[in-house]
N, C-alpha and C positions, 0 to 999 in steps of 0.2 A: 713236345706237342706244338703242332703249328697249325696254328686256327686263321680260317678265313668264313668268307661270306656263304660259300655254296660246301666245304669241304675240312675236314680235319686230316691232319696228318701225323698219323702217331707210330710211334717205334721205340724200340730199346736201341743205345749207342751203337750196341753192337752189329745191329741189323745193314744188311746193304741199304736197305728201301724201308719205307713208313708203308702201314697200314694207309689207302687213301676210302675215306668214307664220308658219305655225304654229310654235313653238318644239321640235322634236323630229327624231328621226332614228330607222329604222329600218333595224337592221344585221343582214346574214344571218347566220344560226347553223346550227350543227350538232348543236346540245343536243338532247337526247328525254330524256323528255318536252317539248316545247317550250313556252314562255314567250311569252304573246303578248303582253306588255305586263313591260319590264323587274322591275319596283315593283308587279305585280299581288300577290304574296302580302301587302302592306302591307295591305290592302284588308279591311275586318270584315263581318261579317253585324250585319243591322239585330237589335237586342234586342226581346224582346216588351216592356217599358217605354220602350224609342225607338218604336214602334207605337203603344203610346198617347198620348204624348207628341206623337206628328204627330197621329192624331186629334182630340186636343183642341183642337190649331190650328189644325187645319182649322174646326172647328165654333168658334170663337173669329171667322174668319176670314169664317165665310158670316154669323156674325151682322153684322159689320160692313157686307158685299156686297151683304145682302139677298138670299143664293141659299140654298137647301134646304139642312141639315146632314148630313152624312156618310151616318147612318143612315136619316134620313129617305128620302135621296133612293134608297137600295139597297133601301129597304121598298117605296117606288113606283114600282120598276121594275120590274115582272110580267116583261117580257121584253127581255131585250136589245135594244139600237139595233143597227139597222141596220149592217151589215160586209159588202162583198163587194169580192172580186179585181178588178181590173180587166184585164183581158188584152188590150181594142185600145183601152191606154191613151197617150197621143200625150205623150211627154217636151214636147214643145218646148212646150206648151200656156200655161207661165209658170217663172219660175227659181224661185219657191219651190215648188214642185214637179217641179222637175225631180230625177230620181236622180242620185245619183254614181256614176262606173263606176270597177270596179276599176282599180289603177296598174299599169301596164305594167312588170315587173321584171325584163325582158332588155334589154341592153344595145341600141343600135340598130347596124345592121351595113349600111351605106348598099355595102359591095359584095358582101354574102347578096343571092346569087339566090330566097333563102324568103321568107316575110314575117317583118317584125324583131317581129311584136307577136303574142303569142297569147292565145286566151282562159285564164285563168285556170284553168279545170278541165281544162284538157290534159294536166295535170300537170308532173313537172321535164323536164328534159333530158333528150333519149335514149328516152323514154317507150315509143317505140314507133316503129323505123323500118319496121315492113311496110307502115306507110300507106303511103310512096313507093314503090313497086314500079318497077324498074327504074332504080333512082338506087343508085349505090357508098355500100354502108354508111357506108364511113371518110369518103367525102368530103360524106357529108350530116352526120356527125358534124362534120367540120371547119367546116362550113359554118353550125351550128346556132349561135343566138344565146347568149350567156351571161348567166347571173345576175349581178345588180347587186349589190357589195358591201352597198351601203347606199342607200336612196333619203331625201330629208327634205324637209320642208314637208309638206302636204297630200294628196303623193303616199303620205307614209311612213304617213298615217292611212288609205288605202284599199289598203292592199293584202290583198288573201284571206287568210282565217285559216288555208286550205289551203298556203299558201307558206311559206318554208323564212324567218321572218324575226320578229324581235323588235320592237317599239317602244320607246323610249326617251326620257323627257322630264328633259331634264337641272332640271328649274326646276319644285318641286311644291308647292303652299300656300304660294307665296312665298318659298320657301329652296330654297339648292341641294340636289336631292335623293339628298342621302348616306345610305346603309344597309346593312346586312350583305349586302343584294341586290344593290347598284349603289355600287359605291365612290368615292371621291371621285377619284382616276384616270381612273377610265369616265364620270366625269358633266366633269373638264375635256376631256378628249379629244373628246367629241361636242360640247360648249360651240363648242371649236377645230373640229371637223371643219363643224356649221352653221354659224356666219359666217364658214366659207373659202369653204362653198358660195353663201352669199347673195351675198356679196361680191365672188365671179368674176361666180356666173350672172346673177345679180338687177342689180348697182352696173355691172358689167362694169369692175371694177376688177382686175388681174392683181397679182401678188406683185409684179414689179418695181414695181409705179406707185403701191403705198400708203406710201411714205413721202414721199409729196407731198400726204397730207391730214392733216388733224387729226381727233383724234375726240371725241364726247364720248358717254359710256355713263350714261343715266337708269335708275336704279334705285329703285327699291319702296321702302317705307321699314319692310320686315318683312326685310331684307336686316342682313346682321351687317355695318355699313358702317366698324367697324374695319379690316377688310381688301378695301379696293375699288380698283378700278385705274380714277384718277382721274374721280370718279364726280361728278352730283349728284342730289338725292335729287328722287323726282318730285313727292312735291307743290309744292318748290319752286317747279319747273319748269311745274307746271296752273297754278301762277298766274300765271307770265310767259305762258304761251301763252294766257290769255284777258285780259292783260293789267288783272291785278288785283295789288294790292302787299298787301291782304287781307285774309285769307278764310278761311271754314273749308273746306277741299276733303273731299270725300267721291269717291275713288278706288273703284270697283264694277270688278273683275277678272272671269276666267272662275274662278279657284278661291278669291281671297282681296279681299277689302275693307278698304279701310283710314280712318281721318278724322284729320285734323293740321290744328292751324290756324297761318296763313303770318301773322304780322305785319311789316308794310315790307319783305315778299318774303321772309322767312327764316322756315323750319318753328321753332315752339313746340314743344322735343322733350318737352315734359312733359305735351303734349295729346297724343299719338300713341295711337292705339288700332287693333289689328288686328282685324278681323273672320274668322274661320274658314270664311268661305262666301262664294259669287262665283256667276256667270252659267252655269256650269256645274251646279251646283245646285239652280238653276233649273230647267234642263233634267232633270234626274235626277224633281225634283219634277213635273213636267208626265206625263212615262211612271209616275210613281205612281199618280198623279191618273186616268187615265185606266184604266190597267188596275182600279183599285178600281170604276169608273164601269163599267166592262167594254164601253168604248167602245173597244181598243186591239184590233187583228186576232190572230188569233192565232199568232203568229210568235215566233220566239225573239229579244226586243231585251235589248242587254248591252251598257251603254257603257263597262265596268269592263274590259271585255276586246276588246272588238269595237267598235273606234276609228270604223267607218265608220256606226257604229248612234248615236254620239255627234254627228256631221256633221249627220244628217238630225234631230235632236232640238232640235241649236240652229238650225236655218235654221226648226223649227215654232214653236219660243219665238219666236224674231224676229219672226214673219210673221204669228203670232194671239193671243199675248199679252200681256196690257194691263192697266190698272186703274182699275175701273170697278164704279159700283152695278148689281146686278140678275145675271139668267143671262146669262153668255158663252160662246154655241157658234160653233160655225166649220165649214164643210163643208173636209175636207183631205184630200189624199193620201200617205199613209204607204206608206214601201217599204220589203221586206224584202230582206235580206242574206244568204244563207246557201252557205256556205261556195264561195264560186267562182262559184257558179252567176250567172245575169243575174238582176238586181235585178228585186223582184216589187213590182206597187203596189197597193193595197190605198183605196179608197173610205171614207171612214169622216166619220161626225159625235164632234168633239172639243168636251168639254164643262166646263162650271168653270176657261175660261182667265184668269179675273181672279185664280185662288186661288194659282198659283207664283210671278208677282210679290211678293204680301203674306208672302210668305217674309223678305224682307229685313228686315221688321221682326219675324216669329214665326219664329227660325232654327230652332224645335225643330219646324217641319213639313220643313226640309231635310235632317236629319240628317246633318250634315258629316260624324261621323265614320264614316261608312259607306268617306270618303276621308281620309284623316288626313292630314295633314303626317309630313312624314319624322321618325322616331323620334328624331336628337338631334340637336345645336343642333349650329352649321358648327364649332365650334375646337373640338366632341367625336365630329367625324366618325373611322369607323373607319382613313380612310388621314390621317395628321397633316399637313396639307397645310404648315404652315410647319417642320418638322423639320430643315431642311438652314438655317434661319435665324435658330434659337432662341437662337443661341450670337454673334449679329452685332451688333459694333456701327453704331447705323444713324447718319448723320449730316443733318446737317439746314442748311438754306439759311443764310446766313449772318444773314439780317433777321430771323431769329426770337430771339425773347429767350431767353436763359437761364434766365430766371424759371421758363417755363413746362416745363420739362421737368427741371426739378431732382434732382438725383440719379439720374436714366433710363435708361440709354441703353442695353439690350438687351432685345430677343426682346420674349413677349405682355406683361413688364411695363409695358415704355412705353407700350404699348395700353391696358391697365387704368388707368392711371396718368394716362391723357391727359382735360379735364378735359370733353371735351366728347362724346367717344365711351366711353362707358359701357361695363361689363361684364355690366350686368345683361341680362335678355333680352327680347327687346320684349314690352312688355305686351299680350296676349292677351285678348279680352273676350269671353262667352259671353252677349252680351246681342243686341238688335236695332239696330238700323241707328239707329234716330229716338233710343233709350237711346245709342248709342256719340257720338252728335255732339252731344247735350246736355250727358255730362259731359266730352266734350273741351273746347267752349266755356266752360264754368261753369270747369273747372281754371284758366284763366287768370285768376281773382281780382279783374280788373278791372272795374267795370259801364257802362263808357264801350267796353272793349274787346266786353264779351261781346255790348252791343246793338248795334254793328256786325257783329260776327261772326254771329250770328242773322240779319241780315238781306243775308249775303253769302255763304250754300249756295252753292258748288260743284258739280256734281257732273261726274264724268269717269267714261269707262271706256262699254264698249259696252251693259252694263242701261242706263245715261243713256239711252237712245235707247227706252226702254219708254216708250210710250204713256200719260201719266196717271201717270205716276210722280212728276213736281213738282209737282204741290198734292196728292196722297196723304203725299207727304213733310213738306211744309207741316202739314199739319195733324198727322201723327203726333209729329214734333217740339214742335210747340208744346204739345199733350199731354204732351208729356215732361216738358214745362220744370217744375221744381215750383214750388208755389203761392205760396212765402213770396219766388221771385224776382221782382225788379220790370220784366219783358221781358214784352213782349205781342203782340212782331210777330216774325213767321219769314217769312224771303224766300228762296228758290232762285233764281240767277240763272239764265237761259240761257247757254247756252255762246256764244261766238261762231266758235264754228269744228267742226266734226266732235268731239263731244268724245272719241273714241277716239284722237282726233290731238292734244290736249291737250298730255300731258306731251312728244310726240316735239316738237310747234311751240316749248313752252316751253327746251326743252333749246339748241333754234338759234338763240334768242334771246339766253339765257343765255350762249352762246360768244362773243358778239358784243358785251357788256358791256363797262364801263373796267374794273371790280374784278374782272374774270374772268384779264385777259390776262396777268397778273401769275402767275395758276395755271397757266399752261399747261405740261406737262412736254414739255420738249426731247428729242429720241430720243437724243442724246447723254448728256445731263441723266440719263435713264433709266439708260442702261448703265452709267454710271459710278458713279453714287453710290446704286441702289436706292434702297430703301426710307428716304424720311425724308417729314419733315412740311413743306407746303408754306406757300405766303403764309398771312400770321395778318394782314392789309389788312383793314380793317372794310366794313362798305357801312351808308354811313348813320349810321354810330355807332350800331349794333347790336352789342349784345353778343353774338348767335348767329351771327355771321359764319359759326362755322365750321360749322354745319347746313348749307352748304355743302361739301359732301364734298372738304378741298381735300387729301387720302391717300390715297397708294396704295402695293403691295407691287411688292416683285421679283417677275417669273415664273420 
């Protein structure tokens, strides 16, 4: 399993490809005012100096593009481009333009005599039985389909803002998303509630039959991986699944970025840098771009609230932008969403699509914090998730030394204490992408190391797959590099495999190892003895063995 912000990735070893499915669930409510999106109060208004602040990158942005500046181009626009409806507009015409339709939220009733599916603007249950004239109130009531507790995947991001139902993303900016809004309770519960559900529907693995497999769970490396239930970290993992021993990986998410460099397979945790902005971003930055251009129809789009206006934003990133000198327009169809109703499609020329890629190195045209990360850090969430543990002595496998745990042995002090999992909190960087991997590389102190690492970019995660993204990168890194270092060449490699599939290949890899199997927690192993520290086995005679997540907690 390989969990991120916006998506899960799951599979059996044996599979080419993972299941990819949205990371979220949407549970019915009875609240009113209602809540369409758990964590939506998190969410801030752009500032008039974040305004100018994107402006400037933008026109920073077209100087390098070679396209008109901001002003420029709003001054030579006498009149609007071109917008109109399309009303015998034909879905099937191509899949990036095909609409999403709303999710079906009754249950299906294979012995209802009615139809199990309605449109969306019908409204609830019970709505109106004069439609059936001549049908027994009670037994078309009885006969009447029921609301779905909860739907999740793909399905739980289209459902009508008309419908009686929240969204809920347990995993935001690369932390679990705990806050006054969404407790640390409500975010394990729906954690458990989507991979019960992947895992019947998707794996068609039932409760009795999962203790006949092993697992391994690849995690981020913006994750507090003091407390992971035996985890390993992903970049480890990009580099076993492109089969590099290393590298500097550049991990591009839909909310968060990350860059680490992997020496003889094991993450450098003093090079780790998170980036506060991802692929999502992106897309936010494309509906800016446009509406400024006053190229966007005039329809209400909100991907902060209205999860099905987020869908159609990144299938337009995917599908027209790129990065590249000169103007890029694209003729597309954009649909609207509003409230229940069938989706409406909209004609339109989109224009400036080279300018939201170049986000990734000018973050101050994305304005992340328009989506913040959850307000505080996992072991100061408001529910104390280790509280029934604090007081335990943990014990630990026999082949570990004494040395290492001296004097230790209860609650977050052994955590603090340990010498490899740190207390402090991952370093945050408000810089660009080409700046976050020059001084990851340069931290390693070595110049044997660093001009390998320069010439073995990485890059994973679904922006990989932008168009003109590796030698835009090339070149903006080596810009980086300062003058008085003695490197003169930046390589990005290609991936050799889907790189969204990256870390989930590296992870199957990783289980299959000699120095892995030594890790493996036994289900008995589990129950008995919780929480201690596993194999301290080196690989390679590497000191960062344990950059290897080989800890995990009791549930």
């Amino acid at each position: 399993m390989h969990l991120s912000s916006a998506f899960v990735r799951i599979g059996l070893a044996s599979h080419d490809s993972p299941f990819t499915i949205p990371h979220c669930i949407a549970r019915y409510t009875s609240q009113y005012p209602k809540l369409y999106v758990q964590d939506q109060m998190l969410n801030s208004q752009v500032t008039t100096e974040q305004h100018m602040e994107r402006e400037k990158a933008y026109d920073i942005i077209a100087s390098l593009l070679k396209i008109p500046f901001l002003d420029e181009e709003v001054a030579n626009s006498s009149f609007p481009r071109k917008i109109g409806r399309v009303d015998g507009y034909n879905p099937h015409s191509g899949r990036k333009d095909m609409a999403f339709t709303w999710a079906n939220v009754y249950e299906q009733d294979s012995s209802s005599s009615l139809p199990s599916e309605k449109s969306a603007n019908e409204g609830l249950i019970g709505d109106s039985l004069e439609k059936h004239e001549g049908t027994d109130a009670n037994e078309l009531i009885a006969r009447e389909p029921r609301l779905r507790s909860c739907l999740f995947g793909e399905e739980a991001l289209r459902i009508s803002p008309t419908e009686r139902y929240c969204l809920r993303r347990p995993i935001r900016r690369g932390h679990l998303n705990v806050s006054q809004h969404y407790t640390a309770q409500q975010v394990l519960e729906d954690l458990h509630a989507i991979w019960d559900w992947i895992l019947t529907e998707k794996l068609h693995i039932s409760q009795s039959q999962r203790n006949m497999f092993s697992a391994i769970l690849v995690l981020p490396e913006t994750f507090d991986d003091r407390a992971s239930v035996h985890d390993c970290t992903g970049s480890s993992c990009c580099s076993f699944g492109n089969g590099l021993s290393t590298a500097c990986v550049v991990n591009i998410g839909a909310q968060v970025s990350s860059v680490i460099c992997i020496e003889d397979g094991v993450a450098l945790p003093n090079t780790g840098n998170t980036l506060p902005f991802g692929g999502e971003d992106l897309s936010r930055c494309l509906l800016w771009t446009q509406r400024h251009h006053q190229t966007w129809p005039q329809i209400r789009t909100d991907i902060l609230t209205k999860p099905m206006d987020l869908l159609m934003l990144n299938r337009l990133k995917e599908s027209y932008c790129e990065i590249k000198e000169g103007e890029l327009d694209a003729v597309a169809i954009v649909h609207s969403y509003e409230d229940g109703t069938q989706p409406g499609s909209h004609k339109t020329r989109l224009t400036a699509l080279n300018v939201p890629p170049m986000g990734l190195f000018y973050p101050t045209l994305l304005i992340p914090e328009v989506y913040p990360p959850p307000p505080r850090t996992w072991f100061h969430d408001y529910d104390d998730m280790l509280e029934d543990t604090l007081h335990t002595e943990y014990p630990r496998r026999p082949d570990m030394s004494d040395g290492l745990f001296s004097g230790i042995n209860v609650g977050l002090p052994m955590w603090d204490n340990y010498p490899v999992f740190a207390s402090k909190p991952k370093k945050e960087e408000k810089v660009g992408l080409a700046e976050a991997i020059t001084n990851s590389i340069l931290s390693t102190g070595r110049i044997d190391l660093q001009r390998k690492l320069f010439c073995s970019i990485q890059l994973v995660g679904g922006v990989a797959l932008t168009a003109g993204i590796i030698p835009s990168m090339e070149e903006r890194v080596l810009h980086a590099i300062p003058s008085n270092e003695a490197i003169d060449t930046v390589e990005v490699l290609q991936s050799r495999t889907n790189p969204t599939f990256v870390p989930w290949k590296g992870g199957v890899i990783l289980g299959i190892l000699d120095f892995g199997r030594d890790a493996w927690i036994q289900r008995e192993d589990w129950i008995r003895n919780g929480i201690y520290v596993g194999s301290g086995r080196k690989y390679k005679d590497s000191y960062y063995l344990q950059a290897q997540a080989m800890c995990y907690i009791n549930s």
